[in-house]
ZAVEXVO-74863 format. One record per atom (N, C-alpha, C): atom name; x, y, z. Coordinates in steps of 0.2 Angstrom, whole numbers, plus 2048, in hexadecimal, padded with zeros to 3 digits. Example, Ala and Ser with C-alpha at 12.3 -4.5 7.8 and 13.67 -1.06 7.14 Angstrom:
<recs>
   name    xx    yy    zz
      N   842   7E4   827
     CA   83E   7EA   827
      C   842   7F0   827
      N   840   7F5   823
     CA   844   7FB   824
      C   840   800   827
</recs>
This chain:
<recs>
   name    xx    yy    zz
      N   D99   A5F   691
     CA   D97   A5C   697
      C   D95   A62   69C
      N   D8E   A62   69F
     CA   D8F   A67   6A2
      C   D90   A66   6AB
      N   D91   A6D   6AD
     CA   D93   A6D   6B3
      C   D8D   A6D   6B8
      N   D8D   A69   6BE
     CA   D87   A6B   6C2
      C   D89   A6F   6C9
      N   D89   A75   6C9
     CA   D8A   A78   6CE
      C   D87   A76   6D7
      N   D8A   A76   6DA
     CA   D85   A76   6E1
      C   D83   A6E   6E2
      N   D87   A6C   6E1
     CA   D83   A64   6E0
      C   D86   A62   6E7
      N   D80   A5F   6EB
     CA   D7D   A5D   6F1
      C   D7E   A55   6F3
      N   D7E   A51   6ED
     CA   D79   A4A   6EB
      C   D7E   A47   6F1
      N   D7A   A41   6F6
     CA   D80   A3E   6FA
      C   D81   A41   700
      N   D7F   A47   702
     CA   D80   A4C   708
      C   D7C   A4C   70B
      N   D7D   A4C   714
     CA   D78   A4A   716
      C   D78   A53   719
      N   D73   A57   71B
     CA   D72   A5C   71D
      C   D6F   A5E   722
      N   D6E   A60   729
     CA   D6D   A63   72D
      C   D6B   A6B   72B
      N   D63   A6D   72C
     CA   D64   A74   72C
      C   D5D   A75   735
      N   D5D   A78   738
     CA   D5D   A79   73C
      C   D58   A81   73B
      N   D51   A7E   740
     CA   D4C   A82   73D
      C   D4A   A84   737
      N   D4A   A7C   734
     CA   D47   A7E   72D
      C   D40   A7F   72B
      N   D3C   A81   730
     CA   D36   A7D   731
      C   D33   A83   72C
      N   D37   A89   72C
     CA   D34   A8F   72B
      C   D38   A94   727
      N   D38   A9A   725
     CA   D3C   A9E   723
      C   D42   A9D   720
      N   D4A   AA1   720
     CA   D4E   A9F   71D
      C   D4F   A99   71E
      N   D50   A95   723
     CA   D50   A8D   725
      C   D4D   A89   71E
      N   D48   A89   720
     CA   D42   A87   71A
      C   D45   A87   713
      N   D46   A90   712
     CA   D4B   A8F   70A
      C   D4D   A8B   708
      N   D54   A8A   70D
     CA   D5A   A87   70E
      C   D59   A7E   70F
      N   D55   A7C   710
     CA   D54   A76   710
      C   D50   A76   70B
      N   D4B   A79   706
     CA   D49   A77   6FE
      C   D50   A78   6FA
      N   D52   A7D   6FB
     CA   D5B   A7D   6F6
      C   D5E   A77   6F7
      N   D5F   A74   6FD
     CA   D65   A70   6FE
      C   D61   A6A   6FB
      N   D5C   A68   6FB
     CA   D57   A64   6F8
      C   D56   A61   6F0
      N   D56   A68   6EE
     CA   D57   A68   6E6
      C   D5D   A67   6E4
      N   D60   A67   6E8
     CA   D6A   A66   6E7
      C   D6B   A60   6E8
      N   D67   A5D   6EB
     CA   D68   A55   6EB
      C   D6A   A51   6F3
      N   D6A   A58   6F6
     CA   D6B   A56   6FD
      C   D65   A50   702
      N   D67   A4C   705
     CA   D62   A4C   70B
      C   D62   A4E   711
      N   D5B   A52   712
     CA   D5A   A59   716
      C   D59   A55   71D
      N   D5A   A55   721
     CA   D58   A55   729
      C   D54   A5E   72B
      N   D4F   A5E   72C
     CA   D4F   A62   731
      C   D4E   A62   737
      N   D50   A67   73D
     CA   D4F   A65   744
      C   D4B   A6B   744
      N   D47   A6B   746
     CA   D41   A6F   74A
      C   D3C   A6D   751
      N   D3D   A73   755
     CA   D39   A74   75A
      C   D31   A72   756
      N   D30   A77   751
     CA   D29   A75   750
      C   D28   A71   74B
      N   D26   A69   74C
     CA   D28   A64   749
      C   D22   A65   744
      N   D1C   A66   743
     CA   D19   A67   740
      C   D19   A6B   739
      N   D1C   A71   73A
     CA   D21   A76   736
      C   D25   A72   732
      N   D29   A6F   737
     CA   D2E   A6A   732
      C   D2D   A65   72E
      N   D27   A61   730
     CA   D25   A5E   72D
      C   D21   A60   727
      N   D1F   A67   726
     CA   D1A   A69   720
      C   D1F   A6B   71B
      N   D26   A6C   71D
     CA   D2B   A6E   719
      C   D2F   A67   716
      N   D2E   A63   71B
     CA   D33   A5C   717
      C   D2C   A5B   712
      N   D27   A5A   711
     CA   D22   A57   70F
      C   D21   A5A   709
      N   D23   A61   70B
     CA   D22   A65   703
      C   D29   A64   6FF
      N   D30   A63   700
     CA   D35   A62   6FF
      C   D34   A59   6FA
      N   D33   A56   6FE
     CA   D31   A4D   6FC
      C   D2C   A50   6F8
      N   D27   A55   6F6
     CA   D23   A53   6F1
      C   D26   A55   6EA
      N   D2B   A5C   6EC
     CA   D30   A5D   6E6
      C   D34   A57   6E3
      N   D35   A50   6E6
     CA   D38   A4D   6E5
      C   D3F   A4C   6E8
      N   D41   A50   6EE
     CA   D47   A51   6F3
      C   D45   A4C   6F8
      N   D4B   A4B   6FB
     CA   D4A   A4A   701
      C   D4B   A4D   709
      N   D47   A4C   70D
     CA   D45   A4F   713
      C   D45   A4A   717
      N   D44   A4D   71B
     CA   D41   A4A   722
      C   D3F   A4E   72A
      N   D3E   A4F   72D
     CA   D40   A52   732
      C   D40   A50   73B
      N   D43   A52   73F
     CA   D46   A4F   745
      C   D44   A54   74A
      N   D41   A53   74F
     CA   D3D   A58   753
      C   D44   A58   758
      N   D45   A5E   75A
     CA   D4C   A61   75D
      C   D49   A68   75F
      N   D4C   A6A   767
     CA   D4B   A6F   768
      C   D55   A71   76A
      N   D57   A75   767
     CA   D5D   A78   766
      C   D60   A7A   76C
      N   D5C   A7C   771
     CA   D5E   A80   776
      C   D5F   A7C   77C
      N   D5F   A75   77A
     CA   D5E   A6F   77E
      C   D61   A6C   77B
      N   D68   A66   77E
     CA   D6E   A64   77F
      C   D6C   A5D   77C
      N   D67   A5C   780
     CA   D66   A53   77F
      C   D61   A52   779
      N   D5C   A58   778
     CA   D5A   A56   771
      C   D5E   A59   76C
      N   D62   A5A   76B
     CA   D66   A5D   766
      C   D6A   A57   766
      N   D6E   A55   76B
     CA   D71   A4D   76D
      C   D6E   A47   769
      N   D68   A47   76A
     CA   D63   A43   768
      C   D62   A43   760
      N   D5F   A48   75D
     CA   D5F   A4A   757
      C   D64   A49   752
      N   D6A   A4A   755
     CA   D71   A49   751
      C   D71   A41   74E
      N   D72   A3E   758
     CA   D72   A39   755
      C   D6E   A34   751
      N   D67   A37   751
     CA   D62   A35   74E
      C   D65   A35   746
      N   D68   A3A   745
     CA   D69   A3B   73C
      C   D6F   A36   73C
      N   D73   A35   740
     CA   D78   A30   73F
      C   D77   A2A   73E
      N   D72   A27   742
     CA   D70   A20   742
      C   D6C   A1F   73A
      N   D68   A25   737
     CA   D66   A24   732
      C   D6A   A24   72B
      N   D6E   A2A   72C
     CA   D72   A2C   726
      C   D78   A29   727
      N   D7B   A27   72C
     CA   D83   A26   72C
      C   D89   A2D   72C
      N   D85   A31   72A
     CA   D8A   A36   728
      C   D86   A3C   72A
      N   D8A   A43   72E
     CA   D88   A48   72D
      C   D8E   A4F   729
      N   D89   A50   723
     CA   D90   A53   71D
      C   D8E   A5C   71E
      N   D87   A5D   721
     CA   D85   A65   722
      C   D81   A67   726
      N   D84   A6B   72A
     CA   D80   A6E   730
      C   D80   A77   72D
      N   D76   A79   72E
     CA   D77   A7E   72C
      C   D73   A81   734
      N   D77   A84   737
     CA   D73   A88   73D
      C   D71   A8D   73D
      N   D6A   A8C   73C
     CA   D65   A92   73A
      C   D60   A93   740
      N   D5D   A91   742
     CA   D5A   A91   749
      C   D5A   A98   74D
      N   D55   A9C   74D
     CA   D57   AA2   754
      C   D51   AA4   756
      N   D51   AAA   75A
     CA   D4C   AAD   75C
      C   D50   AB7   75D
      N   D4D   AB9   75C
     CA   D4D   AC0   75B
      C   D48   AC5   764
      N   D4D   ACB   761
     CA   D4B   ACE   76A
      C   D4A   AD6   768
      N   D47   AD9   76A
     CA   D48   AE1   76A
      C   D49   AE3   770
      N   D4C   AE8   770
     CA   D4E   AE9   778
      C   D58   AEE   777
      N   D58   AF1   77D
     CA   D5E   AF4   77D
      C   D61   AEF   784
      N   D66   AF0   786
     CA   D6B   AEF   78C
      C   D66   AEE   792
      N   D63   AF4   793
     CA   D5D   AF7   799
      C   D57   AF5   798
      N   D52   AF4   793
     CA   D4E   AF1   790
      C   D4D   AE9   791
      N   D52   AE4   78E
     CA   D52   AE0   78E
      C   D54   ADC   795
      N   D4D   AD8   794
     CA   D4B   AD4   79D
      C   D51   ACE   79D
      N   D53   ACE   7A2
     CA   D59   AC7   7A7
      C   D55   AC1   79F
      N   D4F   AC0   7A2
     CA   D4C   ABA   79C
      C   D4C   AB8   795
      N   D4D   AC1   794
     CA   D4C   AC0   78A
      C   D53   ABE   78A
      N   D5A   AC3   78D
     CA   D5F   AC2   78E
      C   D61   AB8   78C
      N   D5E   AB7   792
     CA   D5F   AAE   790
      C   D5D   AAC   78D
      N   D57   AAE   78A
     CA   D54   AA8   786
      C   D55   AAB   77F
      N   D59   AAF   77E
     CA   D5D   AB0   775
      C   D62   AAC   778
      N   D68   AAD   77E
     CA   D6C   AA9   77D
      C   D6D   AA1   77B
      N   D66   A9E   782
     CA   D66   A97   77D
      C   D62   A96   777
      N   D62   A98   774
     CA   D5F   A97   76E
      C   D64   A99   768
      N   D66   AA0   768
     CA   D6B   AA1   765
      C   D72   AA0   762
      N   D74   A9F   76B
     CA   D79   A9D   76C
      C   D7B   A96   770
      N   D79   A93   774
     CA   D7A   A8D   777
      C   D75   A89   770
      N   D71   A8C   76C
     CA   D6F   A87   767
      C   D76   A83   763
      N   D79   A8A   761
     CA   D7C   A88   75C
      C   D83   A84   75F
      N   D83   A86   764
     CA   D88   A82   769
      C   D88   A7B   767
      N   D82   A78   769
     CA   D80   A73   76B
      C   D80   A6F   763
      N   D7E   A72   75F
     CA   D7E   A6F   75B
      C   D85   A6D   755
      N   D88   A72   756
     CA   D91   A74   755
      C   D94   A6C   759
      N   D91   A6C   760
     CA   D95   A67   765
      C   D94   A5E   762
      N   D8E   A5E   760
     CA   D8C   A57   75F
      C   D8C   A55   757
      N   D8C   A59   752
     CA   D8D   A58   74D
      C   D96   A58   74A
      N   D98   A5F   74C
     CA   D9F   A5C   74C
      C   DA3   A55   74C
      N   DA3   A51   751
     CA   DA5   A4C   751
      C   DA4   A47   74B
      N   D9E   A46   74A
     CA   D9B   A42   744
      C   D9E   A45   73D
      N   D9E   A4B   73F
     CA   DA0   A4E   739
      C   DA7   A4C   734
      N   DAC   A50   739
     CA   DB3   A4C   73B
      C   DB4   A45   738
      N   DB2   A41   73B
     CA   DB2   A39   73B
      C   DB1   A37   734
      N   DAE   A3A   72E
     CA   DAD   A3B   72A
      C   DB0   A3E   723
      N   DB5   A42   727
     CA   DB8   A45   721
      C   DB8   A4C   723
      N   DB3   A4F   722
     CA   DB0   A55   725
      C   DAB   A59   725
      N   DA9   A5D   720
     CA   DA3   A61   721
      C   DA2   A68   71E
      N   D9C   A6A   71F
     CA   D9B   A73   71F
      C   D97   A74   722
      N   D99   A7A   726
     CA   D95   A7D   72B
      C   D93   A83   728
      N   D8D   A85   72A
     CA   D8C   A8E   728
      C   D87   A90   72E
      N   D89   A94   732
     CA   D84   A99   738
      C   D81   A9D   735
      N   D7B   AA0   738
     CA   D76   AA3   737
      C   D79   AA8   73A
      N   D7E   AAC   73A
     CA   D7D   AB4   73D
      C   D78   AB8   73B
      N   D7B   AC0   73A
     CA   D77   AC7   739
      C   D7F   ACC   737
      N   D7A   AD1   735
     CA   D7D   AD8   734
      C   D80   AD8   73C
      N   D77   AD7   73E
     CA   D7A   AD8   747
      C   D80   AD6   749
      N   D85   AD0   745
     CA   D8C   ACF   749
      C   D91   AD2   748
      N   D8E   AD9   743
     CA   D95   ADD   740
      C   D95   AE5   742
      N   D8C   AE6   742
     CA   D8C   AEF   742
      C   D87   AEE   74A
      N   D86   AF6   74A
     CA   D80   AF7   74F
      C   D7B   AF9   74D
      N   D73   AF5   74F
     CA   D6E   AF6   74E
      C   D6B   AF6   754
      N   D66   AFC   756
     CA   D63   AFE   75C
      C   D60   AFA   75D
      N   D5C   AFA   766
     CA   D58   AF4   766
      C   D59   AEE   766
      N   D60   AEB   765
     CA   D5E   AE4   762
      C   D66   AE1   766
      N   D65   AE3   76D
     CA   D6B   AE4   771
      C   D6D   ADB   772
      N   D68   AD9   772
     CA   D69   AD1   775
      C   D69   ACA   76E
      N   D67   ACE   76D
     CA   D67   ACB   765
      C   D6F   ACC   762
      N   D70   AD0   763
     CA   D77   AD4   75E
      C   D7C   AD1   762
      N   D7B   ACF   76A
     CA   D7F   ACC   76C
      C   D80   AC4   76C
      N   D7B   AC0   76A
     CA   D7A   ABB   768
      C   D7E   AB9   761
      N   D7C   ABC   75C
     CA   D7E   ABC   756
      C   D86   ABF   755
      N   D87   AC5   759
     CA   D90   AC3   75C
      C   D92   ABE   75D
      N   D91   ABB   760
     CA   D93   AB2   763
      C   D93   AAE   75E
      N   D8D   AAF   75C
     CA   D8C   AA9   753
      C   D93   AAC   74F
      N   D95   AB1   74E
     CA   D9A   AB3   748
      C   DA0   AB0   74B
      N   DA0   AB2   754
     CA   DA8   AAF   755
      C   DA8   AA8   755
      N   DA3   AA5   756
     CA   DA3   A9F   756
      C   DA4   A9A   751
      N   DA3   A9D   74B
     CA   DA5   A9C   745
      C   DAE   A9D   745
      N   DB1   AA2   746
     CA   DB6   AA4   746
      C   DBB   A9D   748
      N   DB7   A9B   74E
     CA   DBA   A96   751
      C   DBD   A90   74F
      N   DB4   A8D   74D
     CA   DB5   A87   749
      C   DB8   A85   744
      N   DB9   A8B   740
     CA   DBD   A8C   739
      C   DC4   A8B   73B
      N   DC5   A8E   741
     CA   DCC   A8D   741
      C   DCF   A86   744
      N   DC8   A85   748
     CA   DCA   A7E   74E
      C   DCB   A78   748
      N   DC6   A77   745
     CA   DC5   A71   73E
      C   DC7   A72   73A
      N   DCD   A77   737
     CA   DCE   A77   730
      C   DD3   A70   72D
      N   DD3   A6E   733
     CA   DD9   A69   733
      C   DD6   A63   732
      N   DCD   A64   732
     CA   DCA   A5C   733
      C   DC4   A5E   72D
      N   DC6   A60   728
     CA   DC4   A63   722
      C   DBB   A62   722
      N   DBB   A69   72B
     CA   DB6   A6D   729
      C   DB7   A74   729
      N   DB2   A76   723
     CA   DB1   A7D   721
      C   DAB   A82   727
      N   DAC   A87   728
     CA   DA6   A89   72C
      C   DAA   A91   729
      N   DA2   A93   729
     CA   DA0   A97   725
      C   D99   A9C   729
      N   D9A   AA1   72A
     CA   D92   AA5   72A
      C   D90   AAB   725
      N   D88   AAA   726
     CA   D85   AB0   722
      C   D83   AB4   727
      N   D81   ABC   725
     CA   D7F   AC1   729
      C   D7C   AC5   726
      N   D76   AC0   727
     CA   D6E   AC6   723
      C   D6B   ACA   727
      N   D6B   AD0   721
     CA   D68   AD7   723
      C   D60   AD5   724
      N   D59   AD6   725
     CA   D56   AD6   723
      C   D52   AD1   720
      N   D4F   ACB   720
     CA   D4D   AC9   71A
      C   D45   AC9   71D
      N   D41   AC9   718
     CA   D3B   AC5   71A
      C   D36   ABF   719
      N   D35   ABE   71C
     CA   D36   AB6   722
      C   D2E   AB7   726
      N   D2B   AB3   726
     CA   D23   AB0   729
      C   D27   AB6   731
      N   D2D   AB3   733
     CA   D30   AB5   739
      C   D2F   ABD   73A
      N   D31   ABF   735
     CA   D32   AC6   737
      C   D2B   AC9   736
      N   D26   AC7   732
     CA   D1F   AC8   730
      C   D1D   AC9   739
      N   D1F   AC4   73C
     CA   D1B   AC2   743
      C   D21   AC7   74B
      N   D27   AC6   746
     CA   D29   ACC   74C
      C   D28   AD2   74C
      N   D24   AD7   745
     CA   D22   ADB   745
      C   D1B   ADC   748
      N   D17   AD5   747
     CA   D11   AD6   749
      C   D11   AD7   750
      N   D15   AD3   753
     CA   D17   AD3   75D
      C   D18   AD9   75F
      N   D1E   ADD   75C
     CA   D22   AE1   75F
      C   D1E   AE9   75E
      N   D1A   AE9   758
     CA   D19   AF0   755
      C   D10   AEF   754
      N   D0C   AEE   757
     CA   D05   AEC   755
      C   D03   AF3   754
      N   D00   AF3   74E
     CA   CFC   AFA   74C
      C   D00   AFD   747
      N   D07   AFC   745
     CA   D0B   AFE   742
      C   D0F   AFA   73D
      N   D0D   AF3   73A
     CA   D0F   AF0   738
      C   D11   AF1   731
      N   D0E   AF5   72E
     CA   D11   AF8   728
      C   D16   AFD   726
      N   D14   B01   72B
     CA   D1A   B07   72C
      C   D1E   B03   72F
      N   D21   B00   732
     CA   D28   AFD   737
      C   D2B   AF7   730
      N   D26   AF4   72C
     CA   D29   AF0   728
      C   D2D   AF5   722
      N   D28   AFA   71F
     CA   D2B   AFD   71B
      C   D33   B01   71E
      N   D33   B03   725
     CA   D39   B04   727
      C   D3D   AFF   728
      N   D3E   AFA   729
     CA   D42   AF4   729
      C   D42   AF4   722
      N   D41   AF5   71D
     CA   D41   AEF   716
      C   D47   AF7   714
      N   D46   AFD   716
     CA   D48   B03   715
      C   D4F   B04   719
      N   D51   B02   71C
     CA   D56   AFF   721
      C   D5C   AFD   71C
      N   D5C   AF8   717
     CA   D60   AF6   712
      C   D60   AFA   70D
      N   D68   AFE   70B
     CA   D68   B01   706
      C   D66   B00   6FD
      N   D65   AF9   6FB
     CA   D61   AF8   6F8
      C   D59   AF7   6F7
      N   D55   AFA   6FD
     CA   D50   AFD   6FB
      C   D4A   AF7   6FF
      N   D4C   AF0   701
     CA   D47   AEC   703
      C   D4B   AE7   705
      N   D47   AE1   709
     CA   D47   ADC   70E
      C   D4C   AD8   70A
      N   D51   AD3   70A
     CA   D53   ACD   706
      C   D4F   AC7   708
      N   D4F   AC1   704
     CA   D48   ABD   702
      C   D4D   AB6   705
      N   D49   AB4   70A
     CA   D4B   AAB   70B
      C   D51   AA9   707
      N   D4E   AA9   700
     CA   D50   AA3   6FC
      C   D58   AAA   6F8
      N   D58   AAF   6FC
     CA   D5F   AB2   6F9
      C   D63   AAE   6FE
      N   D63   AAF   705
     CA   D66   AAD   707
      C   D69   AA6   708
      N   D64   AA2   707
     CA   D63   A9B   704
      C   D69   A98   6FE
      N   D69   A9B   6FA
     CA   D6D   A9C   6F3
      C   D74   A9A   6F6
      N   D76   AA1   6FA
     CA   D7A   AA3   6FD
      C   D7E   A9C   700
      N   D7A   A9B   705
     CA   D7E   A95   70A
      C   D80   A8F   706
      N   D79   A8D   701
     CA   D7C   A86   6FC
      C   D84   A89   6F9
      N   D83   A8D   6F8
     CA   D8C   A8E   6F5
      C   D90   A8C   6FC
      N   D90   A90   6FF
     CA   D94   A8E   705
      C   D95   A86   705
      N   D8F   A82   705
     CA   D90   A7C   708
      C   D91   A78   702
      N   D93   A7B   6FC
     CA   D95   A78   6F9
      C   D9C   A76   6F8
      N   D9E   A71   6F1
     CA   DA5   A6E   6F1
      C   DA7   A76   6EA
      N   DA2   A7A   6E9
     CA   DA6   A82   6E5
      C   DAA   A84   6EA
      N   DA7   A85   6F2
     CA   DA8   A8A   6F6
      C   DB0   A86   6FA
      N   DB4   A80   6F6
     CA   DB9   A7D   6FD
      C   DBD   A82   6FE
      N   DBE   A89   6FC
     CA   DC2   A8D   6FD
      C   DC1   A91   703
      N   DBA   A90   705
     CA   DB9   A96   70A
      C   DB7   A92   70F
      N   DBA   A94   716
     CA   DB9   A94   71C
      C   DBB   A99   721
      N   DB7   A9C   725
     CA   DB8   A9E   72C
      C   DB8   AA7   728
      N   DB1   AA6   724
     CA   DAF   AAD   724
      C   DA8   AAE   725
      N   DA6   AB5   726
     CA   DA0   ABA   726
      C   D9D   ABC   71F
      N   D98   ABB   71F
     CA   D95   ABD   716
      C   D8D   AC1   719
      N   D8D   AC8   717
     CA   D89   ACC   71A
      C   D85   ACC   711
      N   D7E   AC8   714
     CA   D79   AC8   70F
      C   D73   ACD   70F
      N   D77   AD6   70C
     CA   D74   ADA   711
      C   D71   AE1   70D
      N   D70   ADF   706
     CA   D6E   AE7   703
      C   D71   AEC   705
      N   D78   AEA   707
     CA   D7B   AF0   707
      C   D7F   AF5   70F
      N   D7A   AEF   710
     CA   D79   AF4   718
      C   D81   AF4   71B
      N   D86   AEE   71B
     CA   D8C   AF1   720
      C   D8F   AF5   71B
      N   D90   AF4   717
     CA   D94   AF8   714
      C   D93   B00   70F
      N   D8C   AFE   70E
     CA   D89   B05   70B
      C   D84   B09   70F
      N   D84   B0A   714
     CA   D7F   B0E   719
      C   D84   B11   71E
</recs>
């Protein structure tokens, strides 16, 4: 008899920002695991080109237009999964927005608008599925941190500070719910490449796109960028019935960087 690892079938999933990049991944893994995918996206069109291609693998998808950074459609979108599914088994909070800037550099504005994205996202979405979760038995959670919640990386003063928040806020929950058998769990990728980082090198660095990517990919002691679907791998174990042992850790998906640089 063989064993099937990561098996998903009967779970309903929330992954947040899947429209795109690791999201994206993470919603085709959980898919071919037998899950059914909710995705919430700002860009529903996005979303929708990725449930479509998921449902043509044979999975199931869907997606649910939600802007994270805002309370009532996150409110709304929750409930919308409830009334569908009955049940919510995985929320993966992926969702962010990225900043270059130091302390002095970075404007009153960027300041905010990483935090509600970043931070009051994940809030919002932690606050409205919790409950459903609970009610049910309980769940797995996994945050979308960074390297950024553990070391220093210049430049990326308001980011690094948002993704502090994401790791402790994992800390939290793992400790608040262990008793309502939810697991919470984050990863903290180095680097990966992503449509996103394609487009935040184009914005931030134009004329130099080449050179700034080879030094970012060159940033990680193993030599290059990690890939969507690495860290995708990564979370289905999390959110699996393998992973019931782990709760209320950091898992740095990082070539190396915190520990061998």
């Amino acid at each position: 008899m063989s064993l099937v690892l990561h098996n998903l079938t009967d779970r309903v999933a929330i992954v947040t920002g899947g429209g795109s990049g690791i999201g994206q991944a993470i919603a085709h893994r959980f898919a071919r695991h037998g899950a059914s995918v909710v995705i919430f996206e700002r860009d529903e069109l996005a979303g929708t080109a990725t449930a479509h291609d998921i449902q043509a693998e044979g999975g199931k998808a869907e997606v649910v237009a939600c802007d994270v950074a805002d309370a009532p459609s996150v409110d709304a979108a929750v409930a919308a999964v409830e009334a569908t599914h009955g049940r919510i088994d995985i929320l993966v909070n992926n969702a962010g927005v990225a900043h270059v800037g130091t302390a002095t550099t970075t404007e009153p504005e960027d300041f905010d608008r990483l935090y509600r994205v970043n931070v009051r996202g994940v809030y919002f979405c932690l606050r409205a599925v919790l409950p459903r979760m609970t009610a049910h038995g309980g769940g797995a959670i996994v945050n979308l941190a960074s390297i950024a919640s553990v070391v220093g990386i210049k430049d990326r003063f308001a980011y690094s500070m948002t993704k502090g928040a994401v790791l402790t806020m994992t800390y939290s929950v793992a400790a608040d719910y262990i008793d309502h058998g939810v697991r919470c769990n984050c990863v903290c990728p180095a680097r990966v490449h992503t449509p996103f980082v394609d487009g935040f090198i184009r914005d931030n660095y134009p004329g130099r796109e080449g050179d700034v990517f080879e030094t970012l990919s060159k940033y990680q002691p193993i030599g290059r960028m990690g890939q969507p679907e690495e860290v995708a791998s990564f979370v289905l174990y999390l959110c699996s019935d393998e992973a019931s042992f782990l709760t209320g850790c950091a898992y740095p998906i990082d070539g190396g960087v915190v520990n061998l640089r």
